[in-house]
N, CA, C and O atoms as a GROMACS GRO file, in nm:
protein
  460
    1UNK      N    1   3.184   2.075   1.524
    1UNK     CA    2   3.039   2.061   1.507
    1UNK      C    3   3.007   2.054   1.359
    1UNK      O    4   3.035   2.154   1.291
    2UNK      N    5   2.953   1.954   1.302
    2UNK     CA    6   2.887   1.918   1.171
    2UNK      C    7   2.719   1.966   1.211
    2UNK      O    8   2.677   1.946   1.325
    3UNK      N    9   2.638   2.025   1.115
    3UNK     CA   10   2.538   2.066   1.090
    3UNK      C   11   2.476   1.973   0.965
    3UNK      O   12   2.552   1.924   0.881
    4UNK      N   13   2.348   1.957   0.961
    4UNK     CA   14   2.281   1.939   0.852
    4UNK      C   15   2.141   1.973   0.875
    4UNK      O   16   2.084   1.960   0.983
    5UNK      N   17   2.090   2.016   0.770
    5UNK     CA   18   1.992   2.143   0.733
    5UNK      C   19   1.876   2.035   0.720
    5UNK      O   20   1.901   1.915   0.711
    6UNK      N   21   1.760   2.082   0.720
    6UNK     CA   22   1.633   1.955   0.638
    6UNK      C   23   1.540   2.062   0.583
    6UNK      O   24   1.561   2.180   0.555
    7UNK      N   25   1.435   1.987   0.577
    7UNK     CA   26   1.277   2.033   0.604
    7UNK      C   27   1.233   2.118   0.491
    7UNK      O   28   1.115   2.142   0.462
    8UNK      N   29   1.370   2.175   0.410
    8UNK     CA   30   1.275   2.255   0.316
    8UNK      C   31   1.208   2.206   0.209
    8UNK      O   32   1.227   2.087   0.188
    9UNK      N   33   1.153   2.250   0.152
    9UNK     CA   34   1.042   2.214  -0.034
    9UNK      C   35   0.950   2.301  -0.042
    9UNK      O   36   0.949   2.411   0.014
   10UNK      N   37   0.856   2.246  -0.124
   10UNK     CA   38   0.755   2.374  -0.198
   10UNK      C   39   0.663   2.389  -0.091
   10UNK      O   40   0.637   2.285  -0.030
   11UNK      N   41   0.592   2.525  -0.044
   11UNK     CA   42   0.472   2.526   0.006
   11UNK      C   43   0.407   2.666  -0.044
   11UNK      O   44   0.476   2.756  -0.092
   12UNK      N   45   0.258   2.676  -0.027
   12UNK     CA   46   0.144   2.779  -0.092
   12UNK      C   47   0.183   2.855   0.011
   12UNK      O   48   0.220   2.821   0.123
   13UNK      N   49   0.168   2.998  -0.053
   13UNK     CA   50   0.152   3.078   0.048
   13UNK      C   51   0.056   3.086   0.158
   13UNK      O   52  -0.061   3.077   0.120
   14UNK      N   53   0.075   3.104   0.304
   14UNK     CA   54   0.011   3.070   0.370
   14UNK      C   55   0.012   2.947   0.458
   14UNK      O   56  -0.030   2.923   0.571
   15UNK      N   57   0.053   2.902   0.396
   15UNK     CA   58   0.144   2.780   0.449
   15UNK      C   59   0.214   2.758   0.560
   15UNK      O   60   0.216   2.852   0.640
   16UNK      N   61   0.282   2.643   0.594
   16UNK     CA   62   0.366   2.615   0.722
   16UNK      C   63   0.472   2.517   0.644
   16UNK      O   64   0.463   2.446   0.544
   17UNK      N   65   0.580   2.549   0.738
   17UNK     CA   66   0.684   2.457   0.701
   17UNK      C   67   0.791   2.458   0.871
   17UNK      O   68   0.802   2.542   0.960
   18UNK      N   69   0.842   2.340   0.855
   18UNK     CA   70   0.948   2.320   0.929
   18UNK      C   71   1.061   2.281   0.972
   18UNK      O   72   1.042   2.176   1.034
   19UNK      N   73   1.178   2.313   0.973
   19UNK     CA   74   1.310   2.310   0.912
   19UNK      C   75   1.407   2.262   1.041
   19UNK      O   76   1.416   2.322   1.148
   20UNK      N   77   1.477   2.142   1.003
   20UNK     CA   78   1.539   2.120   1.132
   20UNK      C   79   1.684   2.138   1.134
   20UNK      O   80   1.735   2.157   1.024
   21UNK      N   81   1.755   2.135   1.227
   21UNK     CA   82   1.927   2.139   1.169
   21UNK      C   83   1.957   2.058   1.313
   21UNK      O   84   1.928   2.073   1.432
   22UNK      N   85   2.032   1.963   1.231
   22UNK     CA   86   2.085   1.834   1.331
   22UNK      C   87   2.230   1.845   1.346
   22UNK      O   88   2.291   1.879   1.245
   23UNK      N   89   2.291   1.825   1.446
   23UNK     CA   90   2.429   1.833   1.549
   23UNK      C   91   2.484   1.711   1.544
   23UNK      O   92   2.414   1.611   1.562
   24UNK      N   93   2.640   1.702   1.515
   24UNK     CA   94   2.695   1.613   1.581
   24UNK      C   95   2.813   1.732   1.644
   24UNK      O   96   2.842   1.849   1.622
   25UNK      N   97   2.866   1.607   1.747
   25UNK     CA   98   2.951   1.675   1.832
   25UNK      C   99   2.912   1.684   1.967
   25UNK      O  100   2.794   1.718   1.984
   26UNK      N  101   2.991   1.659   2.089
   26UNK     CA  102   2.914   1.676   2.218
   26UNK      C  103   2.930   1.790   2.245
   26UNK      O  104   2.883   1.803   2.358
   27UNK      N  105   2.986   1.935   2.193
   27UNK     CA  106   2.985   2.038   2.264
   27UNK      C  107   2.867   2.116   2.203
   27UNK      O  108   2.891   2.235   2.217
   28UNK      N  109   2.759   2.099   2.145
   28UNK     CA  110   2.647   2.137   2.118
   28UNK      C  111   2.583   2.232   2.199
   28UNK      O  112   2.523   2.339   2.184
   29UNK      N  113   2.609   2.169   2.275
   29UNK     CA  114   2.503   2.250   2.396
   29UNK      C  115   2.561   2.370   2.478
   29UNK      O  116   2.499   2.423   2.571
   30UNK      N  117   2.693   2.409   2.433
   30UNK     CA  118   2.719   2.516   2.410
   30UNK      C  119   2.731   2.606   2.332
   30UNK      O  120   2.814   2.696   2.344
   31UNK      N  121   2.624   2.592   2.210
   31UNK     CA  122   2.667   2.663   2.072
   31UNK      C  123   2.486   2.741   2.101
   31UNK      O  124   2.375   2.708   2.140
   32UNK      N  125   2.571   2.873   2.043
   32UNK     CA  126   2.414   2.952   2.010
   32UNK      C  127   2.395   2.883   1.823
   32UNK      O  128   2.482   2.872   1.737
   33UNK      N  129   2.264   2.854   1.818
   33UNK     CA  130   2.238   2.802   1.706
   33UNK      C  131   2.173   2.911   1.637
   33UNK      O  132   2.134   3.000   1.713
   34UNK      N  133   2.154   2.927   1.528
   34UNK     CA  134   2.068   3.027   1.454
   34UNK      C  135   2.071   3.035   1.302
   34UNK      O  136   2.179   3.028   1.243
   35UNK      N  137   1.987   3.046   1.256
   35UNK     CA  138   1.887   3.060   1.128
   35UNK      C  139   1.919   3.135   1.014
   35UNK      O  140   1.935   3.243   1.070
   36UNK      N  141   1.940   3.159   0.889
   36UNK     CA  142   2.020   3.265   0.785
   36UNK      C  143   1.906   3.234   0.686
   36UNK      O  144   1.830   3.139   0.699
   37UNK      N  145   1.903   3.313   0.599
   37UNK     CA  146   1.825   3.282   0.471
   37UNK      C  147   1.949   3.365   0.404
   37UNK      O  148   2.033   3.443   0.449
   38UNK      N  149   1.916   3.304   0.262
   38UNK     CA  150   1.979   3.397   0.196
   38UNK      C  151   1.866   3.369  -0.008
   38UNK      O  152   1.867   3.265  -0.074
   39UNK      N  153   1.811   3.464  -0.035
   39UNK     CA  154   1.706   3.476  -0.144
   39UNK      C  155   1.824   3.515  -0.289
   39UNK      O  156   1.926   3.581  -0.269
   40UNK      N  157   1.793   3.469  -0.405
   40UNK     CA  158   1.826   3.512  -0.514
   40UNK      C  159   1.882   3.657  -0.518
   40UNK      O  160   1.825   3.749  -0.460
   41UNK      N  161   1.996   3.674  -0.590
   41UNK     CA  162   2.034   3.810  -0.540
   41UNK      C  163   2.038   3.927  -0.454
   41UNK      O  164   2.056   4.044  -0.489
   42UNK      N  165   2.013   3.871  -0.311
   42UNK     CA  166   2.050   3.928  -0.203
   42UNK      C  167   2.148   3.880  -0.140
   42UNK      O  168   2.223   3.792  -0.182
   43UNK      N  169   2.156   3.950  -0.004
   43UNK     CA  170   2.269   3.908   0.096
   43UNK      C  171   2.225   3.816   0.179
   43UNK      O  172   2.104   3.797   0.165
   44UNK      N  173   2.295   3.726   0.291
   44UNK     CA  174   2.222   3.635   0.373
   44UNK      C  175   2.160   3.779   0.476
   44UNK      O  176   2.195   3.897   0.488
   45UNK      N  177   2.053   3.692   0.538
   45UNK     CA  178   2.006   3.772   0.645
   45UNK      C  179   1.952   3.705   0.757
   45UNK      O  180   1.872   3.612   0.750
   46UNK      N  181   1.990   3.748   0.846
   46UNK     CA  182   1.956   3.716   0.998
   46UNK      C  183   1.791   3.637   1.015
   46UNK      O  184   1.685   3.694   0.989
   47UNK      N  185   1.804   3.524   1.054
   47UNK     CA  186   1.641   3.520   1.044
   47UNK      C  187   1.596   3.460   1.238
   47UNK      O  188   1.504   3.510   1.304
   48UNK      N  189   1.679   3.360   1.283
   48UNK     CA  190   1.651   3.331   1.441
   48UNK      C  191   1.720   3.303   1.469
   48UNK      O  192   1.788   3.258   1.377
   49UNK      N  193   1.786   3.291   1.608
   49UNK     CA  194   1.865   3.220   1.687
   49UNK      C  195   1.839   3.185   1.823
   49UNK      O  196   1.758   3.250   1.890
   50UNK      N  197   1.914   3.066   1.878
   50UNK     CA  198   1.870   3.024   2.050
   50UNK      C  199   1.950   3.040   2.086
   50UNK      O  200   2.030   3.029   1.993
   51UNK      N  201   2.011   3.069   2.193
   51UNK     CA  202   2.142   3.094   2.295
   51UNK      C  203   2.164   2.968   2.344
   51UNK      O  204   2.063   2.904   2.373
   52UNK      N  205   2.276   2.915   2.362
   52UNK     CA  206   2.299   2.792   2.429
   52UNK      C  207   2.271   2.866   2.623
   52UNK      O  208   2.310   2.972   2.671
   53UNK      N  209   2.218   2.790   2.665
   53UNK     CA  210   2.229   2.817   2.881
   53UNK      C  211   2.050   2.822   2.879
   53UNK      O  212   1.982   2.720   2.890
   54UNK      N  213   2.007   2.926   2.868
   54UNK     CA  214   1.874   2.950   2.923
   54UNK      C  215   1.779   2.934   2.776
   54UNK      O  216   1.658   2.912   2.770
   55UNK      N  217   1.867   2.952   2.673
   55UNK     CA  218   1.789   2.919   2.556
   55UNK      C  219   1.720   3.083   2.505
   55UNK      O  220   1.612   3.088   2.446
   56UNK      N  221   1.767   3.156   2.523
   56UNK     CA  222   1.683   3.278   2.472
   56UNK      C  223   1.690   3.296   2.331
   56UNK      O  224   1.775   3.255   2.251
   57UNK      N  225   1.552   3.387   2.306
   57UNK     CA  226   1.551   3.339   2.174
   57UNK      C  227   1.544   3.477   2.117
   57UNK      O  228   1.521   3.580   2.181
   58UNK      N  229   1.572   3.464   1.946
   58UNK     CA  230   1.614   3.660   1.951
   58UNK      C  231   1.552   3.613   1.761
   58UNK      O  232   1.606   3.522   1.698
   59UNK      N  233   1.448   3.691   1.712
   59UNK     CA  234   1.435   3.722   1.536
   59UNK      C  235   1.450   3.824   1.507
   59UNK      O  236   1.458   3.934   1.561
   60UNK      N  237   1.458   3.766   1.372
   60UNK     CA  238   1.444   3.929   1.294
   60UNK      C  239   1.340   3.988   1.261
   60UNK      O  240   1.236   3.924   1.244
   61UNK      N  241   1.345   4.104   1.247
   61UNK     CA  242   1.218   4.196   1.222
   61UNK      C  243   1.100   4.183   1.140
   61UNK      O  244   0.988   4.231   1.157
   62UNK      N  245   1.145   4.111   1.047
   62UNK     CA  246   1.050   4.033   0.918
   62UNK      C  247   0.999   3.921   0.980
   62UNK      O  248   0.934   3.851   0.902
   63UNK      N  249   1.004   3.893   1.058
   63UNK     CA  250   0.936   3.729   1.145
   63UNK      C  251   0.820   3.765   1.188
   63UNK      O  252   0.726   3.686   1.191
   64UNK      N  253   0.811   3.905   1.233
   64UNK     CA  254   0.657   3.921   1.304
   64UNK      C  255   0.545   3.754   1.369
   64UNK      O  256   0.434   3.708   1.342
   65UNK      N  257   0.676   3.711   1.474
   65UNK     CA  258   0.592   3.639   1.506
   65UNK      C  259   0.529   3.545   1.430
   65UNK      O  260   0.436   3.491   1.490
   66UNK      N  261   0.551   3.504   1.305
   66UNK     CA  262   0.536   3.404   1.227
   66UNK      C  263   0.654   3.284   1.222
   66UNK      O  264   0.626   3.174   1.174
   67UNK      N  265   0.761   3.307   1.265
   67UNK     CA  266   0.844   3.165   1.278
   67UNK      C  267   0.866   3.138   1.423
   67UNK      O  268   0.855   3.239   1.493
   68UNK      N  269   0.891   3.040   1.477
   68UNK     CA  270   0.881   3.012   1.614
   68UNK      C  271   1.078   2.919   1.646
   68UNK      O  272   1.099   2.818   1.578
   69UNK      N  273   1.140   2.946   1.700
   69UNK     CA  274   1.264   2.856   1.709
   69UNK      C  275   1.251   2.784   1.822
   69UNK      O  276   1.204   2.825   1.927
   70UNK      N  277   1.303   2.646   1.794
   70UNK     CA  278   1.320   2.569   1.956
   70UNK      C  279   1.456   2.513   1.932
   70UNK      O  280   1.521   2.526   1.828
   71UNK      N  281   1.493   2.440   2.054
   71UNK     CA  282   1.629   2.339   2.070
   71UNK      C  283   1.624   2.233   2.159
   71UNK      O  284   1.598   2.240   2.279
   72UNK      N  285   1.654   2.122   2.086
   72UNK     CA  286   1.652   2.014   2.188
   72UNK      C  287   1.782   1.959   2.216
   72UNK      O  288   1.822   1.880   2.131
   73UNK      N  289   1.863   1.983   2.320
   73UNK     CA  290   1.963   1.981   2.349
   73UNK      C  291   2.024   1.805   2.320
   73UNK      O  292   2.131   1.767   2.274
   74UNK      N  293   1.911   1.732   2.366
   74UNK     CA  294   1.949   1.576   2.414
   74UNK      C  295   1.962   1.526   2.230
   74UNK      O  296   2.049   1.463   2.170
   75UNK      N  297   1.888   1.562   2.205
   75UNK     CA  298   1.904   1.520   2.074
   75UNK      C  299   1.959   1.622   1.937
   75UNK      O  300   1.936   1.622   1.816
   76UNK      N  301   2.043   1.703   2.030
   76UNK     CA  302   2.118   1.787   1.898
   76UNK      C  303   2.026   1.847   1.835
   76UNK      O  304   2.044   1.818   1.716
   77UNK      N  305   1.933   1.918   1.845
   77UNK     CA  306   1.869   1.975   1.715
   77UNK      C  307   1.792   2.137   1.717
   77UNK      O  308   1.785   2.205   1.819
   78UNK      N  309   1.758   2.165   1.630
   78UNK     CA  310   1.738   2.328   1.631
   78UNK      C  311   1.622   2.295   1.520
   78UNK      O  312   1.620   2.227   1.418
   79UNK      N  313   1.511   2.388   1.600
   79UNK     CA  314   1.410   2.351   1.464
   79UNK      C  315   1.363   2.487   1.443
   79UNK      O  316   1.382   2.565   1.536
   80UNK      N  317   1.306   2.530   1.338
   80UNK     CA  318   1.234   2.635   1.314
   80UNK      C  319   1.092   2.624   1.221
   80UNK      O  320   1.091   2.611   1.099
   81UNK      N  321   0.965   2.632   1.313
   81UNK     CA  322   0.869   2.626   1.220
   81UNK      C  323   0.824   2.777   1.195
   81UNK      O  324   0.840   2.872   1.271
   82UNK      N  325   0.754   2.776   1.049
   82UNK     CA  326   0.768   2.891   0.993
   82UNK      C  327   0.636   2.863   0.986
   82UNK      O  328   0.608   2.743   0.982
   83UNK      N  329   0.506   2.979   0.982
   83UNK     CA  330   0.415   2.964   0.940
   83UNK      C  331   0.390   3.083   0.902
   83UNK      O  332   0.470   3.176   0.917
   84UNK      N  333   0.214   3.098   0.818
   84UNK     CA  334   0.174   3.215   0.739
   84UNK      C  335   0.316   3.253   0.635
   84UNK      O  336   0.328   3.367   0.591
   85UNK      N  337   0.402   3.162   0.608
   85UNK     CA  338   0.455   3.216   0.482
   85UNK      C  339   0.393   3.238   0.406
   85UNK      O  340   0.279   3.198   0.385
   86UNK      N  341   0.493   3.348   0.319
   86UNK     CA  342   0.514   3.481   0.208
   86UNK      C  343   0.588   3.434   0.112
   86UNK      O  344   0.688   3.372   0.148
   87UNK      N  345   0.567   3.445   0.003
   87UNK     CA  346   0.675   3.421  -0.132
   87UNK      C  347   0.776   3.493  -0.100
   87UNK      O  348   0.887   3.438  -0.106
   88UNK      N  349   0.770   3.587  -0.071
   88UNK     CA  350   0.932   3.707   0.027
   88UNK      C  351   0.963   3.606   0.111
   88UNK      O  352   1.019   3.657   0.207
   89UNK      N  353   0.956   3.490   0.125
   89UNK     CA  354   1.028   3.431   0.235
   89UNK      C  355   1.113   3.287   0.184
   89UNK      O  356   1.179   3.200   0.241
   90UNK      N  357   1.076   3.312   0.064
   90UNK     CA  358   1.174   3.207  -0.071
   90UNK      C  359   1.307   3.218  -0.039
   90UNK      O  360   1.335   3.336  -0.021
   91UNK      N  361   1.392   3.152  -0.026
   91UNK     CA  362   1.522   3.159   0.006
   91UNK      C  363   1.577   2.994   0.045
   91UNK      O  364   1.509   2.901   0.088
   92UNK      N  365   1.722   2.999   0.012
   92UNK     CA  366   1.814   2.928   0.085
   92UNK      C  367   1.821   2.926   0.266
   92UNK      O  368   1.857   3.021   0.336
   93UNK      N  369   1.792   2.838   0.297
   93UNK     CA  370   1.810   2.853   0.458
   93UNK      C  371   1.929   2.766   0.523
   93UNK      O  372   1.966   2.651   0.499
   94UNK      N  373   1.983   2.879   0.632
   94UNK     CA  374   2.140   2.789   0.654
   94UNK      C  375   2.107   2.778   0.792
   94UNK      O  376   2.042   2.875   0.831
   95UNK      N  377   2.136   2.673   0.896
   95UNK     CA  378   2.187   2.658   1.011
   95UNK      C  379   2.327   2.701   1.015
   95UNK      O  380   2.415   2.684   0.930
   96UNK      N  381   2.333   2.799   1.205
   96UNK     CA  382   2.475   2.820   1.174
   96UNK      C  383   2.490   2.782   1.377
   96UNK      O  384   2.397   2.791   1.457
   97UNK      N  385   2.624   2.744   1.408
   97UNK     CA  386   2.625   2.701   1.523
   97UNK      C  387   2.773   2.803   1.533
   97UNK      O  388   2.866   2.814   1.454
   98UNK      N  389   2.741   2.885   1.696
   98UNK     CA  390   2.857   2.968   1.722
   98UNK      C  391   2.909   3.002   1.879
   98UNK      O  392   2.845   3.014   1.984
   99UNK      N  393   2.996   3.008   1.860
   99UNK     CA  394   3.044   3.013   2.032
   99UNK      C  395   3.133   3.101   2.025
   99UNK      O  396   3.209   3.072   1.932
  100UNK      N  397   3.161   3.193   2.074
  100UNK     CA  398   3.287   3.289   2.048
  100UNK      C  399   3.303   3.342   1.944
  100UNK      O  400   3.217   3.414   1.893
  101UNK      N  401   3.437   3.312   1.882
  101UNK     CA  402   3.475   3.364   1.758
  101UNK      C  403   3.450   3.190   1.673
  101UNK      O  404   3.548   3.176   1.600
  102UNK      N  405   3.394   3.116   1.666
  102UNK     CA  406   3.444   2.983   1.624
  102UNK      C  407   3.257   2.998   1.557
  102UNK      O  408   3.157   3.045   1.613
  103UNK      N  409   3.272   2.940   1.428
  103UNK     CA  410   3.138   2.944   1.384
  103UNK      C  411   3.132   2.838   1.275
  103UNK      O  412   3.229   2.820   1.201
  104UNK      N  413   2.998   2.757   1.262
  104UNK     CA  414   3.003   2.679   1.170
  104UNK      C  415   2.907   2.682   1.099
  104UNK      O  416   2.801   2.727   1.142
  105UNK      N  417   2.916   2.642   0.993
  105UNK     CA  418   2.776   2.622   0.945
  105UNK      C  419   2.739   2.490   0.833
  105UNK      O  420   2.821   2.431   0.762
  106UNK      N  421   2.598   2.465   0.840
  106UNK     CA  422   2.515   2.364   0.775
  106UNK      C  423   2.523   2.374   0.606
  106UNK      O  424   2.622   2.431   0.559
  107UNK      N  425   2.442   2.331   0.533
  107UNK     CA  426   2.476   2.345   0.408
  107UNK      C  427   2.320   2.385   0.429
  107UNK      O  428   2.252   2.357   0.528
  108UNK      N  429   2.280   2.457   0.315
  108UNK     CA  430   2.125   2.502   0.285
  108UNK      C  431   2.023   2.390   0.256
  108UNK      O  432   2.054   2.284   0.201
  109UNK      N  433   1.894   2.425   0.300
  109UNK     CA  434   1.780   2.393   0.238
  109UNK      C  435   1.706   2.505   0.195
  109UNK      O  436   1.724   2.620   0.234
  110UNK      N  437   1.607   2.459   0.095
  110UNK     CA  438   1.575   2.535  -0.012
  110UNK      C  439   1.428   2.544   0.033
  110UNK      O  440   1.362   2.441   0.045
  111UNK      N  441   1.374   2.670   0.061
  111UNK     CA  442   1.246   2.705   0.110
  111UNK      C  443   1.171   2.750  -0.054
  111UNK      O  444   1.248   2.822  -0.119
  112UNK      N  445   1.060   2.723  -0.114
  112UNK     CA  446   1.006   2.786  -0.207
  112UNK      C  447   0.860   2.812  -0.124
  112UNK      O  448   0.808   2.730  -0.048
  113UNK      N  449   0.802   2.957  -0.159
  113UNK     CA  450   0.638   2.935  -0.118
  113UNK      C  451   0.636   3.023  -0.272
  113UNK      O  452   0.706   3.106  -0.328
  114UNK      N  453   0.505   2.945  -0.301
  114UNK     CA  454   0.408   3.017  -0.420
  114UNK      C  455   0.305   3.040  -0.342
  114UNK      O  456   0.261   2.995  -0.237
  115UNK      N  457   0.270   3.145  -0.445
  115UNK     CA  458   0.157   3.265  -0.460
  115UNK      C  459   0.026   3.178  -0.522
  115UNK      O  460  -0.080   3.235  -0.546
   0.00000   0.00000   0.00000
């Protein structure tokens, strides 16, 4: 599975943005897909993921319901729109696709929100 990341650039705080990560490969639709940030001198951190089967969907605690994840199976893709961003929400964002022990991942896009 190859990944590629999109959607990020500048937005005001308050703002919306939405970030897609596109699939090749036909075993897609068995991969739980999910979401990483990783900000200027921190660690990456957990931000969403979808389960491949029923699609369940699981964030992190800092999301309060401000980012939303979907998956469209037919067309490979994992999107995440983010809204009411926070300058705390500046970061590198990675798609990562995983099944087992086997994990891959996208290359980053670059989220900025100003204040």
């Amino acid at each position: 599975v190859q990944l590629q990341a999109s959607g990020g650039g500048l937005v005001q705080a308050g703002g919306s943005r939405r970030l897609s990560c596109s699939a090749s490969g036909r075993a897609f639709i068995n991969y739980t897909v999910a979401w990483f940030r990783q900000a200027p001198g921190k660690e990456r951190e957990f931000v969403s993921a979808v389960k491949y089967g029923v699609g369940t969907t699981y964030y992190g605690d800092f999301v309060k319901g401000r980012f939303t994840i979907s998956r469209n199976n037919a067309r490979k893709t994992v999107s995440l729109q983010m809204n009411s961003l926070e300058p705390d929400d500046t970061a590198v964002y990675y798609c990562n696709a995983k099944r087992g022990l086997t994990a891959y991942w996208g290359q980053g896009t670059q989220v900025t929100v100003s204040s």
